[in-house]
C-alpha positions as CSV (number, residue, x, y, z in Angstrom):
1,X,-9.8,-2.7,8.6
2,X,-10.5,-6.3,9.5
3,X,-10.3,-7.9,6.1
4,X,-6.2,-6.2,6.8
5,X,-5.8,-9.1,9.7
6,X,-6.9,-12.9,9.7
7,X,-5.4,-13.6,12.7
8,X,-3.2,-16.7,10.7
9,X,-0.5,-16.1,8.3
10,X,0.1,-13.0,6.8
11,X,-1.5,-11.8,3.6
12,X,0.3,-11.6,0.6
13,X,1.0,-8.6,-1.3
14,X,2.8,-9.5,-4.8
15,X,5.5,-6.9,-5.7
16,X,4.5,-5.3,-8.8
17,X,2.6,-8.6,-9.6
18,X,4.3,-11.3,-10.5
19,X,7.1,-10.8,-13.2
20,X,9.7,-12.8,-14.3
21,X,11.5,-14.8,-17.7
22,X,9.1,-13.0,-20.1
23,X,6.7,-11.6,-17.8
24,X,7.2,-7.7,-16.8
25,X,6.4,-6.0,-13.6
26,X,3.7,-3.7,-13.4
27,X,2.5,-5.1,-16.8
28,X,-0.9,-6.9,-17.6
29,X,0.7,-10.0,-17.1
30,X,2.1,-9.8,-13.8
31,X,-1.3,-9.0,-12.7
32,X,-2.9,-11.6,-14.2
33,X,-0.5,-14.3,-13.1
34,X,-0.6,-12.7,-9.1
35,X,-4.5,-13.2,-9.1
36,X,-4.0,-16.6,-10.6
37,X,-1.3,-17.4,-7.9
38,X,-3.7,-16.5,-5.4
39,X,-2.8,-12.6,-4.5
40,X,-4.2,-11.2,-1.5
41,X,-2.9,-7.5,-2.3
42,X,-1.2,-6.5,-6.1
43,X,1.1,-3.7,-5.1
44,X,1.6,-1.7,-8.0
45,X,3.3,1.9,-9.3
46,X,1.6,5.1,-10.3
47,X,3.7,7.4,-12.9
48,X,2.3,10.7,-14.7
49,X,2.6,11.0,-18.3
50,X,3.5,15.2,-19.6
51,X,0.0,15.6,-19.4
52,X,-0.6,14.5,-15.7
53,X,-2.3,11.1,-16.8
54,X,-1.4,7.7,-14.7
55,X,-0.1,5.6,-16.0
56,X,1.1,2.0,-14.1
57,X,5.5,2.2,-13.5
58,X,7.5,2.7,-11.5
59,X,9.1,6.0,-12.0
60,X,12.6,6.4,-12.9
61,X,12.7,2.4,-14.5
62,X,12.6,3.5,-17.5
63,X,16.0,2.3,-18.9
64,X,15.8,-1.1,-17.0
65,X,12.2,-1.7,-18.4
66,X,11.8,0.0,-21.1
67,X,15.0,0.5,-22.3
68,X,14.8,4.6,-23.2
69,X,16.4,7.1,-20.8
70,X,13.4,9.4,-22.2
71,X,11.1,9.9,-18.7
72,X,7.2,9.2,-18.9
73,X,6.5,12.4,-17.4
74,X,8.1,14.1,-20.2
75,X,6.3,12.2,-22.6
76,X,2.6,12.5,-23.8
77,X,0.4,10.2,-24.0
78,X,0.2,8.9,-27.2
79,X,4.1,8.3,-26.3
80,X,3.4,6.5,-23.3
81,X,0.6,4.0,-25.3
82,X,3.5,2.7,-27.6
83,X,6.0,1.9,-25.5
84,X,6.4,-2.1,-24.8
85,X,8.3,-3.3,-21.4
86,X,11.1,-5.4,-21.9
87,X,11.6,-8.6,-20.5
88,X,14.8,-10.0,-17.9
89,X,16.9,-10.5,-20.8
90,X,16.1,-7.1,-22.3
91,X,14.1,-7.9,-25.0
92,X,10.8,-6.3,-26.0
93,X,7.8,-7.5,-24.9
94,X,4.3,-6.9,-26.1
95,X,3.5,-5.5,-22.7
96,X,2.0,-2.4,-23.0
97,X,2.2,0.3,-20.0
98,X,-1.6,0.2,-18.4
99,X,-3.4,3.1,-17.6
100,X,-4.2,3.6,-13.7
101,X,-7.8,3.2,-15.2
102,X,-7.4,-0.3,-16.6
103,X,-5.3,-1.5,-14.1
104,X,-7.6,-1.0,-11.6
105,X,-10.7,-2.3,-13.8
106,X,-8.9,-5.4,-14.5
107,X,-8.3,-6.3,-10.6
108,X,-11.5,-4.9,-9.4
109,X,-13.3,-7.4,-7.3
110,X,-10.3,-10.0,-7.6
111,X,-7.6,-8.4,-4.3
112,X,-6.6,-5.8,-2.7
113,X,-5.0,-3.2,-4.8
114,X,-2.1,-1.2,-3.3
115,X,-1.3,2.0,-4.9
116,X,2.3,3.1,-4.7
117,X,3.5,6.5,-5.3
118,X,0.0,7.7,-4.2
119,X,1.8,11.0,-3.3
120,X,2.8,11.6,-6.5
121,X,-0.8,12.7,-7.1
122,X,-3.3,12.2,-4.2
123,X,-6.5,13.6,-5.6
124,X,-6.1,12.4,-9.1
125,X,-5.5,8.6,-8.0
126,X,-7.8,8.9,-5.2
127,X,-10.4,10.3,-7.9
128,X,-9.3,7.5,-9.8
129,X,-10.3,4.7,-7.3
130,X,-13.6,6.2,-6.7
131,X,-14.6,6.2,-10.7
132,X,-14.2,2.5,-10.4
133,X,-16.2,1.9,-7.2
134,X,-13.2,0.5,-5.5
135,X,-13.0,2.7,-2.1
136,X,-13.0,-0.7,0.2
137,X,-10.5,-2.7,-2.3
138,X,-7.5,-0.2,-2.4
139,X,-5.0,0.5,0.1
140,X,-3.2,4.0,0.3
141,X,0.8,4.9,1.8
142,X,2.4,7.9,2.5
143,X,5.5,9.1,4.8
144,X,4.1,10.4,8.1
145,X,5.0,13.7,7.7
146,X,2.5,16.4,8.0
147,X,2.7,17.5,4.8
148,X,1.9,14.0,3.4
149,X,-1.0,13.5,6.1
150,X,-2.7,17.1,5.7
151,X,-2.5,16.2,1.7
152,X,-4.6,12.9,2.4
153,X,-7.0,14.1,4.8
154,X,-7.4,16.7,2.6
155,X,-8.2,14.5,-0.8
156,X,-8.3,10.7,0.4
157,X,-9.7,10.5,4.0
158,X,-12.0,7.7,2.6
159,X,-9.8,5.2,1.5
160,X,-8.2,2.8,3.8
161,X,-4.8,4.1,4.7
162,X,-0.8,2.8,6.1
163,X,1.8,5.2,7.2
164,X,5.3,4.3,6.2
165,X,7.4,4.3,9.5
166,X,10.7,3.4,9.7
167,X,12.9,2.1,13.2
168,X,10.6,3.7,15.5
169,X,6.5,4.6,15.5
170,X,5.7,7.5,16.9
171,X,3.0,8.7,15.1
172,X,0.4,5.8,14.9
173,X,-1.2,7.1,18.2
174,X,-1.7,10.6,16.9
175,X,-3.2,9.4,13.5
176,X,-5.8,7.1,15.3
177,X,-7.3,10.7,16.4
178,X,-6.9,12.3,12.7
179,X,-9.7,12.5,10.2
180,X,-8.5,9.9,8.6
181,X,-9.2,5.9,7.3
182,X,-5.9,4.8,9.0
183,X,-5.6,1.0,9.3
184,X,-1.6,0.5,10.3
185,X,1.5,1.0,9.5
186,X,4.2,-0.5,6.9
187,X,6.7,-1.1,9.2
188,X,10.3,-0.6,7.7
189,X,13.7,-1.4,9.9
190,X,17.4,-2.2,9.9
191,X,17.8,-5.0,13.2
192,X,15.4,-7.3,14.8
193,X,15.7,-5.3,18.1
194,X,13.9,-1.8,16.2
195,X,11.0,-0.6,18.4
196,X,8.9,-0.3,15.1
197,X,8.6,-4.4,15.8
198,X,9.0,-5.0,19.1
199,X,6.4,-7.4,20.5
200,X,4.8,-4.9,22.7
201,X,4.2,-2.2,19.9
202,X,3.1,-4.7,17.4
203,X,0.6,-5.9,20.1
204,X,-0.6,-2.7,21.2
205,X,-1.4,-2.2,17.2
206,X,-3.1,-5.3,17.4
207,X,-5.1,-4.1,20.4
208,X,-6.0,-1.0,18.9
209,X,-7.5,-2.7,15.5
210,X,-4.0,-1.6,13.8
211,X,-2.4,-3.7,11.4
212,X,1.5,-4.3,10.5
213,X,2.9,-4.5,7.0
214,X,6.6,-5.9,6.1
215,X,8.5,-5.9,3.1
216,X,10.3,-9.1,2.5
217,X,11.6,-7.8,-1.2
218,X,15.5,-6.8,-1.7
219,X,14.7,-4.2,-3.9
220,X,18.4,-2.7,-2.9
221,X,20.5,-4.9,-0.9
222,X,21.7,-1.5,0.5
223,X,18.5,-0.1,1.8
224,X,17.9,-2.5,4.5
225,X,14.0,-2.3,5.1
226,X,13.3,-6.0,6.9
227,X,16.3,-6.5,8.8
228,X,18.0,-9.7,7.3
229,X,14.2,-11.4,6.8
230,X,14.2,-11.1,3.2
231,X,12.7,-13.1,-0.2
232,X,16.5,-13.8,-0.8
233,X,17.2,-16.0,2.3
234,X,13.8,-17.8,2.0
235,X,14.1,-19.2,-1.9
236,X,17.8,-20.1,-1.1
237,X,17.4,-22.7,2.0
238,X,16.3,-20.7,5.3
239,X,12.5,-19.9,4.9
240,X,11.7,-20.0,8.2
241,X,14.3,-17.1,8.5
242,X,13.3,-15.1,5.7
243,X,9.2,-15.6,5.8
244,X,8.8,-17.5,8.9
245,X,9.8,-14.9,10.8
246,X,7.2,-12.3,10.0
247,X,4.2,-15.0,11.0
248,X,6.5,-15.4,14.2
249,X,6.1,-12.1,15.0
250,X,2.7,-11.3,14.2
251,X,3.0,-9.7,10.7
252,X,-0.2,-8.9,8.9
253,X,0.5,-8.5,5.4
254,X,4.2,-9.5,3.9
255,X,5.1,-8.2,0.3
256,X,7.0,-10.3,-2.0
257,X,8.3,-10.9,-5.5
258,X,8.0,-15.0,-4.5
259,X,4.6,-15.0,-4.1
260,X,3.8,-18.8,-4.8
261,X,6.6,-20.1,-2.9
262,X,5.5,-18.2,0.3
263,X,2.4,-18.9,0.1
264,X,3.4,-22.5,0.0
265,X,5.3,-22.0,2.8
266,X,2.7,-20.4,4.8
267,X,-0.2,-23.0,3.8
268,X,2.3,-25.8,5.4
269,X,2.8,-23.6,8.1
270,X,-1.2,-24.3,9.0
271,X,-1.7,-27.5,7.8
């Protein structure tokens, strides 16, 4: 999928949006302010309500941003609709939780739209993207395992799809002969030295019209997923070392919760 690869820096894919002081994740907000910051790709979550609607949040958050232990998928919707997010110091917003439906309206046409948790439920989102016309603005993720891949051939082959591989690829080959829209990979590893990015493989995804996704976001300090090139060493002195490094190595598309700064940094980087 060209519009995946410019062939300069990476696109940007804004965490959740962009949150922060009194500005939720996953919230209206956050979206708003990632298009205004210039967003090429809002990544945001999918959660089902009791009665199998989606709903935008990411599941099991519910204490941290809602403050309720009570689940959304043991709630209805009505229950859903009248919850507010809270903000960084824990107070309530008036951010209400968006239905999958709205969230998608209000980005539709503006960026790329990554759906996380698509697994979660395949056909309903993937029916959900196509109410809205948006088959060529979304971006689909799964594992790599067959039950994941049978699931989205099965329900999604038309929409533009990245595997989630982690240390090694192995399967990227395979999927190019699979009945599906697969574009690349999301590319998740512990050390610098992983095959997943060596310069050969990330070349011969290159070659074979493949793109490469990082994740510069600490979303758990213990879950290494970029090696030490993280959001958290760029805003705190060594950007060249924390975003620099994926443009370096031929990086497509970089998520992060900073996305002004790094696209700062990447607009000096081509100046």
């Amino acid at each position: 999928m060209e519009l995946l690869r410019n062939g300069k820096a990476p696109l940007l894919a804004a965490h959740r949006g962009v949150s922060g002081g009194n500005v939720p994740c996953n919230s209206e907000a956050a979206f708003r302010a990632a298009v205004a910051q210039g967003a090429d790709i809002v990544e945001l979550d999918v959660s089902l309500s009791r009665s199998g609607s989606l709903f935008v949040f990411h599941p099991g958050m519910e204490p941290a941003h809602l403050g309720t232990k009570r689940l959304l998928r043991v709630r209805g919707d009505r229950s859903v609709a009248r919850l507010r997010f809270r903000n960084y110091d824990h107070a309530k917003t008036t951010e209400p939780i968006l239905t999958l439906d709205d969230a998608l309206e209000l980005l539709k046409g503006r960026c790329m739209v990554n759906l996380d948790k698509f697994w979660s439920a395949p056909e309903a989102i993937a029916n959900c993207v196509r109410r809205h016309g948006m088959e060529e603005q979304v971006l689909i993720k799964t594992g790599a395992g067959e039950g994941d891949l049978k699931k989205v051939e099965a329900v999604a082959a038309d929409l533009p799809f990245l595997a989630i591989v982690r240390e090694k690829d192995d399967v990227s080959e395979r999927l190019l002969r699979r009945k599906l829209r697969f574009c690349g990979i999301e590319a998740l590893f512990k050390t610098d030295d992983a095959p997943v990015v060596s310069d050969e493989h990330i070349a011969w995804l290159h070659k074979n019209g493949l793109c490469v996704w990082g994740n510069a976001i600490v979303y758990n300090y213990k879950d290494v997923i970029a090696a030490s090139h993280t959001d958290d060493v760029a805003v705190t002195g060594d950007p060249d070392a924390g975003w620099g490094w994926f443009m370096q190595k031929g990086f497509d598309i970089v998520q992060t919760d900073w996305l002004l700064a790094a696209r700062t940094y990447y607009a000096g980087k081509q100046a």
